[in-house]
C-alpha positions, 0 to 999 in steps of 0.5 A: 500500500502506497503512503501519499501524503500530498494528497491529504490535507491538514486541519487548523482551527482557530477561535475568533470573535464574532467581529474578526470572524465578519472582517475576514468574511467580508474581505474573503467576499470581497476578493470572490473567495470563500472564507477557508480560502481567504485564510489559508491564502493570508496565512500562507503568505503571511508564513513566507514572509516571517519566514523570508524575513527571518532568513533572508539577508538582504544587502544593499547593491554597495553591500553586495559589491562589497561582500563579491569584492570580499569574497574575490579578494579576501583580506589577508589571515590574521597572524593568530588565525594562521597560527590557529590554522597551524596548530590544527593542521599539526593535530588533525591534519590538512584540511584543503 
């Protein structure tokens, strides 16, 4: 017997006052769209876009060439940093 989860749905409820509930309906009436749809959709979106704010780093165009230029042309090790470099490759070996 085949698992296909794709084809199953989940359920969410939530309680809300009667005022939110006549809000939502009357947005979800106004796009055409049933209330259900209306939810998930502004859910759905609203998940994206903490999640989008979260973990995505967004740079200006000067940061985003500073950041290529750092990446080509990297500053040179700090001397602690080769001696930590050193160090590990004495104790665990070559890491290239």
């Amino acid at each position: 017997m085949r698992n296909d989860t794709a084809n199953k749905n989940a359920r969410l409820e939530a309680r809300i006052t009667p005022d939110i509930h006549a809000l939502i309906k009357r947005a979800a009436e106004l796009q055409g769209r049933t209330l259900s749809d209306f939810v998930v959709s502004a859910a759905r979106d609203a998940a994206i876009q903490t999640i989008e704010q979260t973990e995505v780093i967004n740079l200006s165009q000067e940061d985003q060439i500073r950041f290529a230029e750092a990446l080509i042309s990297p500053a040179p090790l700090a001397p602690a940093m080769e001696r930590a470099m050193e160090a590990h490759k004495k104790l665990v070996g070559s890491f290239e």
